[in-house]
C-alpha positions, -999 to 999 in steps of 0.1 A, spaced: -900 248 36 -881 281 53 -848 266 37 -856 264 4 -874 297 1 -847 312 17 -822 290 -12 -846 301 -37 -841 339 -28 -808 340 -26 -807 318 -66 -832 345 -78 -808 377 -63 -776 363 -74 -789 353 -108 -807 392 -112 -771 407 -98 -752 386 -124 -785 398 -153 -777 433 -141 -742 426 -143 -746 415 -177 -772 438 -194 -748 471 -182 -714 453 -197 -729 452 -229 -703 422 -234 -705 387 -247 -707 358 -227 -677 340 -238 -654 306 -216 -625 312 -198 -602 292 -221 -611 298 -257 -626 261 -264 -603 240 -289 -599 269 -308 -576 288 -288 -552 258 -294 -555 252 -331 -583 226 -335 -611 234 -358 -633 210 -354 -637 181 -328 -625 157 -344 -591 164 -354 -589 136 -382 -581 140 -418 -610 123 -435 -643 120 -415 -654 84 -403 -679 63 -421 -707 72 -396 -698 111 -404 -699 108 -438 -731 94 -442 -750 123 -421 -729 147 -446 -740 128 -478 -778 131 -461 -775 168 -454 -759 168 -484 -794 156 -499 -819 174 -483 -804 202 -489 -802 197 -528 -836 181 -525 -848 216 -506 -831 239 -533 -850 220 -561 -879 224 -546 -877 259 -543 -867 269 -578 -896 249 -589 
């Protein structure tokens, strides 16, 4: 039980020194490499025309979200 209080403190101080850390850099926590934007990819799928699969989510989205719009104006 000594160990893992002891791993537990040291957690808690290194994640309050990293908060600390944080808070006075005023800066955004951001990757080290960009993501696939930093080497020209949009999106995750790089393809030209989505799959079947895709498309139907879209055309759903697409739906509720006209279906939502309607039902506001109204």
């Amino acid at each position: 039980m000594t160990y893992f209080l002891a791993t537990f403190v040291v957690f808690v101080l290194v994640i309050a020194a990293m908060s600390v850390g944080y808070i006075f850099q005023k800066k955004a926590v951001s990757g080290s490499c960009g993501g696939l934007g930093s080497i020209g990819i949009d999106k995750e799928c790089d393809c030209p025309d989505p799959c079947d699969n895709r498309k139907n989510k879209m055309a759903k989205e697409k739906a509720r979200r006209e279906m939502l719009e309607k039902n506001r104006i109204i």
